[in-house]
BAFI-3210 file (N, C-alpha, C; in Angstrom, 3 decimals, decimal comma, padded with zeros to 6 digits):
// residues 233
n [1|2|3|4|5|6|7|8|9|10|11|12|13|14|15|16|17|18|19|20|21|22|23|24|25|26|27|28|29|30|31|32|33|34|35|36|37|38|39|40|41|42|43|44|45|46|47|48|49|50|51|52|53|54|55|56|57|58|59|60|61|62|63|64|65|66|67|68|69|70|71|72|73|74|75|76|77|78|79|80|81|82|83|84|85|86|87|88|89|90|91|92|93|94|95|96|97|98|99|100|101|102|103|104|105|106|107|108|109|110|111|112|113|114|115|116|117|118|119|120|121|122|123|124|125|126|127|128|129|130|131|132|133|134|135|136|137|138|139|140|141|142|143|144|145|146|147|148|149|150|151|152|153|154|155|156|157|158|159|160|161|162|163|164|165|166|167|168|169|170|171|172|173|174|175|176|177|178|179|180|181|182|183|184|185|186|187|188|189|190|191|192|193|194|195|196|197|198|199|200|201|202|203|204|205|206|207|208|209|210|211|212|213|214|215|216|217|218|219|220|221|222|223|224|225|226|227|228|229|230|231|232|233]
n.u [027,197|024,472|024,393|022,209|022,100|020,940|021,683|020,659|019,588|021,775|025,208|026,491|024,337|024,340|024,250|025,826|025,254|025,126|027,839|029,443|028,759|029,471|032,560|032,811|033,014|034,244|033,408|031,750|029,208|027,249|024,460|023,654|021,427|018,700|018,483|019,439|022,560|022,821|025,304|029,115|030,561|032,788|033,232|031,348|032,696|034,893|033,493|032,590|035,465|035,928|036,433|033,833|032,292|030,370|026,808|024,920|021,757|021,026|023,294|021,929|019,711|019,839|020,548|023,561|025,211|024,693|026,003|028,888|027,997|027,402|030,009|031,091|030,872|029,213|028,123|025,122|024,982|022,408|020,540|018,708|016,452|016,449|014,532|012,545|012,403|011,095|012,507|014,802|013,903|012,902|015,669|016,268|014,240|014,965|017,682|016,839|015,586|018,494|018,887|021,065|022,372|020,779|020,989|019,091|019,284|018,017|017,095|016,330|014,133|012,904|010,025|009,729|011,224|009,354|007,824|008,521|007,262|004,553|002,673|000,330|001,568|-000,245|-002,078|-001,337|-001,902|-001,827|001,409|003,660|005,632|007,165|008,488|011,502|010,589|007,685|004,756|001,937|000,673|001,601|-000,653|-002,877|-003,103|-002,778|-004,972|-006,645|-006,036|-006,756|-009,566|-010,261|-009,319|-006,702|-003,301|-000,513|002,505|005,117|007,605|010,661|012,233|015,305|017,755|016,394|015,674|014,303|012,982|011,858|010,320|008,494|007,182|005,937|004,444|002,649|001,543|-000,178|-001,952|-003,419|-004,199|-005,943|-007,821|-007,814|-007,909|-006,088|-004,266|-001,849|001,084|003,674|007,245|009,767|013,356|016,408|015,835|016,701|019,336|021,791|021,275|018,879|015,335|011,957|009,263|006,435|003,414|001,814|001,855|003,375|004,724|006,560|008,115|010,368|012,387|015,216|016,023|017,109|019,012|018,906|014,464|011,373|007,608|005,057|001,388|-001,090|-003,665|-007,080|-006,669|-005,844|-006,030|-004,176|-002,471|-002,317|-001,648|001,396|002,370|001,747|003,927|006,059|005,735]
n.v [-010,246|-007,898|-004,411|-001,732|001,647|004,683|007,766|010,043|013,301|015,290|015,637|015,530|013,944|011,502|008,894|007,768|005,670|004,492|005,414|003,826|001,337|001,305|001,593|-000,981|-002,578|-004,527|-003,247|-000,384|000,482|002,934|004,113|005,389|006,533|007,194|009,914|013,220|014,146|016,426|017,103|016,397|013,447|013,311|014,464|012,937|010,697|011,620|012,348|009,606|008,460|006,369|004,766|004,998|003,027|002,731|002,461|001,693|001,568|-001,164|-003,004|-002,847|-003,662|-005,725|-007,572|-007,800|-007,071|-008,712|-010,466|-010,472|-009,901|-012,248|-013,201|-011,221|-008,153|-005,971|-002,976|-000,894|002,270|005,054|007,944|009,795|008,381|004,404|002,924|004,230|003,714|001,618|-000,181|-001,281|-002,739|-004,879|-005,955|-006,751|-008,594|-010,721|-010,985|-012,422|-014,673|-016,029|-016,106|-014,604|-012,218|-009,068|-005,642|-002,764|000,550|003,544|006,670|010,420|011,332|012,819|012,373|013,388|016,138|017,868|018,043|020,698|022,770|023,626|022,095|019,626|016,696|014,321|014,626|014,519|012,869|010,078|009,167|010,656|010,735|012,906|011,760|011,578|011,079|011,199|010,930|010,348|009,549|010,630|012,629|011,920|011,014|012,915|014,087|012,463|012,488|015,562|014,902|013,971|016,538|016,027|017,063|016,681|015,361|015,620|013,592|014,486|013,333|012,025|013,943|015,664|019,060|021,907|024,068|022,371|021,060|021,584|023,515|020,904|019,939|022,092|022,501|019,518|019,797|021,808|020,605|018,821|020,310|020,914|022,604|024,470|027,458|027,777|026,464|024,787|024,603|022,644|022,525|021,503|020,525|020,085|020,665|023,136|024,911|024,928|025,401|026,987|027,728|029,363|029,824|031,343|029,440|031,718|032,723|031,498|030,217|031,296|031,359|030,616|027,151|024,642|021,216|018,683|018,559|018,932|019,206|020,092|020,181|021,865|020,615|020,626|023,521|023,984|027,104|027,542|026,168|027,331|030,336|029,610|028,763|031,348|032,751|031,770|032,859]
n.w [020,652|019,968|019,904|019,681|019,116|020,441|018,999|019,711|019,628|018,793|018,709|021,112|021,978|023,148|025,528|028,876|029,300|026,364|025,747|027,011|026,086|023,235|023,537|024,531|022,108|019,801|016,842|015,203|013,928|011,950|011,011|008,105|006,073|006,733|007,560|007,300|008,732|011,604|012,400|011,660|010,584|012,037|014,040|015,839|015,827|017,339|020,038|020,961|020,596|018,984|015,349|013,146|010,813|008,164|007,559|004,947|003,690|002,432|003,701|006,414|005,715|004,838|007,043|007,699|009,427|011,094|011,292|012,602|014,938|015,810|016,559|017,900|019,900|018,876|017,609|016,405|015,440|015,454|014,299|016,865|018,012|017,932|017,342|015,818|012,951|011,058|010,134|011,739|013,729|012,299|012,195|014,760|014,954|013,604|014,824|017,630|015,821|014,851|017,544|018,820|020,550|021,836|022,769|023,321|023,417|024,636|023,407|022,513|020,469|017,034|017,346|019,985|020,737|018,763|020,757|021,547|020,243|021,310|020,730|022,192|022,971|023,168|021,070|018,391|015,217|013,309|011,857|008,689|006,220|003,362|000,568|-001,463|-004,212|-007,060|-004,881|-002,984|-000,897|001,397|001,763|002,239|004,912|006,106|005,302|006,791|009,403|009,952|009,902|012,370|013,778|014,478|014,945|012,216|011,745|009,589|008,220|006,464|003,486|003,165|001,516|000,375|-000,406|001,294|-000,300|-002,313|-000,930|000,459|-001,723|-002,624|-000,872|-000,112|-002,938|-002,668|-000,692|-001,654|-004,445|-002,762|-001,644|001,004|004,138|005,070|006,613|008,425|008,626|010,377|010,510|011,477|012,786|012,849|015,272|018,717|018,599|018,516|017,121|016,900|015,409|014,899|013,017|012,062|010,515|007,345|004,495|002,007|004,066|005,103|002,956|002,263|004,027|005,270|005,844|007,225|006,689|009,746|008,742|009,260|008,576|009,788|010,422|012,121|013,567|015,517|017,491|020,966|023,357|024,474|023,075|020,836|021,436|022,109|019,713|018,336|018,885|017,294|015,139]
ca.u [026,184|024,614|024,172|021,425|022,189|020,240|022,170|019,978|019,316|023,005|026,968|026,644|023,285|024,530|023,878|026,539|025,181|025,738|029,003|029,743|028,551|029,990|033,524|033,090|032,658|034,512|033,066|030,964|027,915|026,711|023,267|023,684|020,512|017,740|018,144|020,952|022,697|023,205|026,890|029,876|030,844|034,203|032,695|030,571|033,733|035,199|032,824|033,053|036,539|036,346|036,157|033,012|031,680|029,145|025,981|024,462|020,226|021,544|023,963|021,142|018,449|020,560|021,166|024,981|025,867|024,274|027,414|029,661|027,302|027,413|031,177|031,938|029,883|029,330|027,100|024,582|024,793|021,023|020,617|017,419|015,838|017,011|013,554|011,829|012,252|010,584|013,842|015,509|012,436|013,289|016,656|015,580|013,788|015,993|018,584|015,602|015,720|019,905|019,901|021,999|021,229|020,961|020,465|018,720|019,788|017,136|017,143|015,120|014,020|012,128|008,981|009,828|011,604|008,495|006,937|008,904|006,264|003,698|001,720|000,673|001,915|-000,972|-003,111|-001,150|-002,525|-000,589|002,819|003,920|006,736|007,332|009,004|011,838|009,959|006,244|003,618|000,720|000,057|001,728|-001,529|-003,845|-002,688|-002,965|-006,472|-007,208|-005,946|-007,546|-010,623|-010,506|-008,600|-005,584|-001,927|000,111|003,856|005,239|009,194|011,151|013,221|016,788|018,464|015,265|015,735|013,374|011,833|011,699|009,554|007,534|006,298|005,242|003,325|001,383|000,937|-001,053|-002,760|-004,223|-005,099|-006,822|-008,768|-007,639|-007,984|-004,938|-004,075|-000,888|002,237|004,878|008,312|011,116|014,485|017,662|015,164|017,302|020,792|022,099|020,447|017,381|014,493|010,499|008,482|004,842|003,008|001,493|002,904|003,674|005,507|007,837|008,575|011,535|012,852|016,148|015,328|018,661|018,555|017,112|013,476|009,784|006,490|003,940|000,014|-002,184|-005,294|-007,550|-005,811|-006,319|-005,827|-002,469|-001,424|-002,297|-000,537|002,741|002,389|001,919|005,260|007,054|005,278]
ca.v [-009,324|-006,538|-003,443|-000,940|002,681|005,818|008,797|011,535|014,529|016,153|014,967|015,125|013,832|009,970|008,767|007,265|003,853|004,443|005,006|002,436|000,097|001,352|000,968|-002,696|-003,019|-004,346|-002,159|000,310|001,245|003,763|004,144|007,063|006,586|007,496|011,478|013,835|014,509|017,988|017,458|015,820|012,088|013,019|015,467|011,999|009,670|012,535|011,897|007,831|007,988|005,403|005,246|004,496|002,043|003,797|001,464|001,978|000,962|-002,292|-003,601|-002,885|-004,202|-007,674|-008,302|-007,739|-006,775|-009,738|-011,820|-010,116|-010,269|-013,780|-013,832|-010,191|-007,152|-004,509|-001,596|-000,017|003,858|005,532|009,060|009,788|006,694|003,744|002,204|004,636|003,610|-000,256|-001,746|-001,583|-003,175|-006,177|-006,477|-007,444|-010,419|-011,389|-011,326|-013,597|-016,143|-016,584|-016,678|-013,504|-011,371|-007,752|-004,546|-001,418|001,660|004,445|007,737|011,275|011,170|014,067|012,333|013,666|017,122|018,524|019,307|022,169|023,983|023,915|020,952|018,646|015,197|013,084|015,233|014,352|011,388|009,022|010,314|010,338|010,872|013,190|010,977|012,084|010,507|011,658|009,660|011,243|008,907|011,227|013,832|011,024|010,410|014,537|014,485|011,441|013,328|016,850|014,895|014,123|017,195|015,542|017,365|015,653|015,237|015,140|013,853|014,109|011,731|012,145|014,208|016,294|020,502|022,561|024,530|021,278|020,227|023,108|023,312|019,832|020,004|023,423|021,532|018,527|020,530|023,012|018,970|017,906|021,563|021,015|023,918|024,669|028,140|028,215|025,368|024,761|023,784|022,480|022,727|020,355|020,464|019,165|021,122|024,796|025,299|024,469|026,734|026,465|028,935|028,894|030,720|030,448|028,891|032,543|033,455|030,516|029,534|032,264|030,985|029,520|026,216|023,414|020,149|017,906|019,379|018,355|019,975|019,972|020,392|021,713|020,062|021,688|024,373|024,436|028,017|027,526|025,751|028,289|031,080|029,278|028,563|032,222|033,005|031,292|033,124]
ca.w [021,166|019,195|020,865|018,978|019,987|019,983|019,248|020,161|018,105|018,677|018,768|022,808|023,589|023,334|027,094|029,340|028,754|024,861|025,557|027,583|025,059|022,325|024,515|024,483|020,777|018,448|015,541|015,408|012,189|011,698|010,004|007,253|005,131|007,567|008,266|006,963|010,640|012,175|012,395|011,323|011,218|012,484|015,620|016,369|016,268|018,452|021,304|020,885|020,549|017,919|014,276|012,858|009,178|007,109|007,103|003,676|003,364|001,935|004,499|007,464|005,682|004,367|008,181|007,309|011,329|012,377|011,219|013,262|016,444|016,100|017,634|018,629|020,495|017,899|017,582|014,877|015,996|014,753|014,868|017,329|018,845|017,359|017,348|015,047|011,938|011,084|009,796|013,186|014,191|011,470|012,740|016,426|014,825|012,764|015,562|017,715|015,394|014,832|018,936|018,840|021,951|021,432|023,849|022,845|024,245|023,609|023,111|022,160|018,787|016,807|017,989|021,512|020,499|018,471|022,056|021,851|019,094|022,552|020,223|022,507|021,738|022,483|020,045|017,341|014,624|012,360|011,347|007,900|005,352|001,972|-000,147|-002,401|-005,315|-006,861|-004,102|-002,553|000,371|002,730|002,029|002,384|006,123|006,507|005,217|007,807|010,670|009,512|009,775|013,878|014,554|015,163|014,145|011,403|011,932|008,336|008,240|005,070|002,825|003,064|000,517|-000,452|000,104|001,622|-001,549|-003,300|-000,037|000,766|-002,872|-002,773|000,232|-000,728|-004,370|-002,337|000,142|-002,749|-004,574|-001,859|-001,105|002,073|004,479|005,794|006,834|008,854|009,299|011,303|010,224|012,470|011,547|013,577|017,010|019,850|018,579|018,981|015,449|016,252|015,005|015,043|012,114|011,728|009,322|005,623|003,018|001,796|004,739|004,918|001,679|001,860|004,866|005,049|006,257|007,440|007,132|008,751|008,953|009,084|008,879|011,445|010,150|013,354|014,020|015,720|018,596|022,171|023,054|024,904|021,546|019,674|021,823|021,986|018,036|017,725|019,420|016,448|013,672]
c.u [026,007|024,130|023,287|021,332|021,570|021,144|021,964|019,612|020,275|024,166|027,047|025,395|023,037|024,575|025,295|026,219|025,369|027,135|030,030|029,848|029,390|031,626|033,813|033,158|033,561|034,889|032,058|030,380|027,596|025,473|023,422|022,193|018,954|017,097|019,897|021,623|023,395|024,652|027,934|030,232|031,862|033,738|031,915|031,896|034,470|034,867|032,954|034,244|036,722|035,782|035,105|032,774|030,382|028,197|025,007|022,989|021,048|022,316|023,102|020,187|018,730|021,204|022,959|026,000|025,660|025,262|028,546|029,626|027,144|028,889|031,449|030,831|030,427|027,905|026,485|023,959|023,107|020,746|019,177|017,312|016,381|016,013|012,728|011,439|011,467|011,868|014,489|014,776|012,736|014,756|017,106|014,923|014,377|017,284|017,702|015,761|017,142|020,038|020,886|021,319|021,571|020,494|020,355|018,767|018,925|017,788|016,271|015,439|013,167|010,795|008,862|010,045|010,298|007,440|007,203|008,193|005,152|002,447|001,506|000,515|000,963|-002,624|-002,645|-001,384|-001,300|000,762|003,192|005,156|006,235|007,963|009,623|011,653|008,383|005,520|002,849|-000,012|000,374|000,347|-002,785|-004,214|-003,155|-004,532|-007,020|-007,121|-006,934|-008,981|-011,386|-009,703|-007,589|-004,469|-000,675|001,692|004,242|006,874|009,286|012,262|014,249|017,241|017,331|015,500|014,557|012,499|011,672|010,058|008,544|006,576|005,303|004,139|002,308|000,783|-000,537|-002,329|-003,838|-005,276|-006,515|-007,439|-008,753|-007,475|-007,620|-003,963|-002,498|-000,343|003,096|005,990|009,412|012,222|015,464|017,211|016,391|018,740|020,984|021,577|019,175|015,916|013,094|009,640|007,222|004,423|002,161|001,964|003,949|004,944|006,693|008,812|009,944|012,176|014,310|016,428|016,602|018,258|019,290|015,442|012,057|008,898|005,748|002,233|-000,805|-003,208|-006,096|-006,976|-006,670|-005,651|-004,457|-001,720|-001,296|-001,254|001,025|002,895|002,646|003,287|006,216|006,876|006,679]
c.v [-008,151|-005,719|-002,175|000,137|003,828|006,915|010,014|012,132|015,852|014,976|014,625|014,721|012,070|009,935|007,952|005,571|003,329|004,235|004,190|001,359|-000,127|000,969|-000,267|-003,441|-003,259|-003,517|-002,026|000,968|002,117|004,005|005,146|007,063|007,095|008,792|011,639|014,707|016,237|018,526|016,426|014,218|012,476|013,820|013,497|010,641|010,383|012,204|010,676|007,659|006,547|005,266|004,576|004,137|003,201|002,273|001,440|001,275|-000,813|-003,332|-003,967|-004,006|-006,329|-008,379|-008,538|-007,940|-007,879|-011,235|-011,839|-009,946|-011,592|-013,911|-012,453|-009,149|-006,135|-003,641|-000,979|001,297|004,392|007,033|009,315|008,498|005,902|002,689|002,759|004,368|001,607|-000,840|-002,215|-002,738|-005,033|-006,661|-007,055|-008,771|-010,943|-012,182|-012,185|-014,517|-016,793|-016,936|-015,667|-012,729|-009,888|-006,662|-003,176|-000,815|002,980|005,948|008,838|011,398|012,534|013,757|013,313|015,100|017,903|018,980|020,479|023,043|023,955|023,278|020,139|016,991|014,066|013,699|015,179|012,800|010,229|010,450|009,965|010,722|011,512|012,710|011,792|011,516|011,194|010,090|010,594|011,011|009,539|012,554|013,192|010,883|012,394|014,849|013,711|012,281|014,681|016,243|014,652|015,132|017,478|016,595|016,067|016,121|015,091|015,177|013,559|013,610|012,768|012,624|015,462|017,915|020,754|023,371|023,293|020,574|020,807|022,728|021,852|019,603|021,279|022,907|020,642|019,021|021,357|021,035|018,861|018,635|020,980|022,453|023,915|026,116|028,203|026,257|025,547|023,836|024,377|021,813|022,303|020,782|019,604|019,506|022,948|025,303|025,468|025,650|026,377|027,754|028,069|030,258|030,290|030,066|030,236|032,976|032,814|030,097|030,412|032,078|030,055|028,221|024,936|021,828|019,406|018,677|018,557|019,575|019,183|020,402|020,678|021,084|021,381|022,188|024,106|025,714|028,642|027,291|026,771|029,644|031,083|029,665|030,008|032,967|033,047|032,066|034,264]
c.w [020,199|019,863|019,748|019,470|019,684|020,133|020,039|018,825|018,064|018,833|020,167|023,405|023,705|025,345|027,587|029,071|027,279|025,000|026,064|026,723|024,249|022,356|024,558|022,929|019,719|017,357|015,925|014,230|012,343|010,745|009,571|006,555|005,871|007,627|007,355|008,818|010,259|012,126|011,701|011,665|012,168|014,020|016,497|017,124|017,333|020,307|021,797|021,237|019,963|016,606|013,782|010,965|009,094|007,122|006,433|004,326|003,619|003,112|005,723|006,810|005,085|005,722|008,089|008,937|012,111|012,536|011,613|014,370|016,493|016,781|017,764|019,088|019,633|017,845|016,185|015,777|014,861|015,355|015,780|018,240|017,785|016,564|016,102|013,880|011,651|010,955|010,756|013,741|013,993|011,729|013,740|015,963|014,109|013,660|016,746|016,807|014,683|016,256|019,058|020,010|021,972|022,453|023,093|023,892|023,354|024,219|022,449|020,763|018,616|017,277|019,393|021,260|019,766|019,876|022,070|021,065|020,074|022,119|021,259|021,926|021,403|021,685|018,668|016,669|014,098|011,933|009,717|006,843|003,752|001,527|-001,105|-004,039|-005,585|-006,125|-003,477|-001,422|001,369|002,581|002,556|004,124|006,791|006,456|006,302|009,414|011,135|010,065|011,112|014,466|015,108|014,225|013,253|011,153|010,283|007,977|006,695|004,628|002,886|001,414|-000,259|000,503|-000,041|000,829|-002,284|-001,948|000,290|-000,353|-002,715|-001,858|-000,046|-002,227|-003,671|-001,522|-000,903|-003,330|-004,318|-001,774|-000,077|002,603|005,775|005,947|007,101|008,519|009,983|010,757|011,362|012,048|012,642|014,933|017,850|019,369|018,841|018,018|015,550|015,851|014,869|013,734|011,880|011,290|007,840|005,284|002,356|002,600|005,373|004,291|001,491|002,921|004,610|006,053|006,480|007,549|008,789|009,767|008,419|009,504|009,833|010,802|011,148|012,913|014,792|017,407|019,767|022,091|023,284|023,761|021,022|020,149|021,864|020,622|017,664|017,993|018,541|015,108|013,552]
res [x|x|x|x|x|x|x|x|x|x|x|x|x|x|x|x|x|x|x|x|x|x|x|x|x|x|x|x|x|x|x|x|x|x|x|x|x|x|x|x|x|x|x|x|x|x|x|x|x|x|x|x|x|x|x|x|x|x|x|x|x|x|x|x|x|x|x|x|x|x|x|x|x|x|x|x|x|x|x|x|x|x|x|x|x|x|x|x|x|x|x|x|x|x|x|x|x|x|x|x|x|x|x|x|x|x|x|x|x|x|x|x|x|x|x|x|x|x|x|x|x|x|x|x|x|x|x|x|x|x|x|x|x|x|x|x|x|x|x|x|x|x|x|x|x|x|x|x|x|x|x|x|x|x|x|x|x|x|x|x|x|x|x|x|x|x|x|x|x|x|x|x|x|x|x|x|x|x|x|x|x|x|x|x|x|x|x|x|x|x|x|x|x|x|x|x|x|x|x|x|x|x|x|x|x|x|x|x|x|x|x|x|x|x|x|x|x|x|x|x|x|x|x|x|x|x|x|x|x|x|x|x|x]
***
């Protein structure tokens, strides 16, 4: 049995049915490559009470777990929802066509936690990713949104700091002559850390900013949005 678990978006917001699971398991993965987490492996094994494998890109994406769910109940821990990312996605059919039988156990992901900037959620468009490489398709997806109004969620690659991320996004935006006044960046939403700033580019960029963190692009405001939003400036 493989058991696919959603962490949350803290050390304590695994659910009683996570840890139930995890309880019956064998071994227990851990997905590292996804997000840089809020806290410590060892605070996480803490809560579990059992020691957790590191599960590199590579190992997830070569179906590696699925040869150990063929005779034992083991677990791939995912910080957030477990669903979010596609590869998880590819590991459900993969485990479908060995005949392996698998239970997802969900959980709040940053999709869910950005309510807290008083955005609402189903006004936001496609979601997209800054890439710690030069690519430009995440402005492409910003201009698409911009263009029905919609707000653009924008998560970033693992391992990439916040002036390195900032810049790049005020770089593309200028590009594109896009016309984009204020943003919103959110900084480890859903822990005791968590923090919300909106503002220019100017009035951020000096911000000390934790990983992990995504920008937020409004669309166009209702007036409630906009009042909350201004709360954070």
């Amino acid at each position: 049995m493989l058991y696919i678990i959603g962490l949350g978006l803290n050390e304590e917001s695994i659910t009683q049915e996570g840890l139930k699971a995890i309880k019956r398991c064998k071994e227990a993965y851990l997905e590292n490559y996804t997000v840089e987490f809020p806290y410590k492996v060892e605070e996480l094994e803490k809560r579990i009470k059992k020691k957790v494998l590191m599960a590199n890109r590579d190992f997830v994406e070569n179906f590696n777990v699925l040869e150990t769910a063929k005779k034992d109940d083991v677990c791939l821990l995912v910080y957030g929802n477990p669903l979010t990312a596609t590869t998880h996605i590819s590991l459900i059919q993969e485990a479908k066509k060995r005949g392996i039988e698998y239970i997802i156990i969900q959980n709040a992901s940053i999709l869910d936690a950005i309510a807290e900037t008083g955005l609402q959620l189903y006004k936001f468009g496609k979601t997209t990713s800054l890439p710690n490489f030069e690519a430009n398709s995440f402005i492409e997806t910003v201009k698409d949104n911009q263009k029905i109004g919609a707000h653009s969620l924008i998560l970033i690659d693992i391992g990439m700091k916040f002036e390195n991320a900032i810049s790049r996004l005020e770089e593309a935006v200028k590009r594109k002559k896009l016309k984009i006044d204020k943003i919103v960046v959110c900084s480890r939403l859903g822990t005791k850390e968590g923090k919300i700033f909106y503002g220019t580019f100017n009035e951020i960029k000096d911000k000390e900013i934790q990983t992990p963190f995504c920008f937020i692009i409004p669309g166009k405001l209702h007036f409630m949005e906009e009042e909350i939003l201004r709360s954070f400036s």
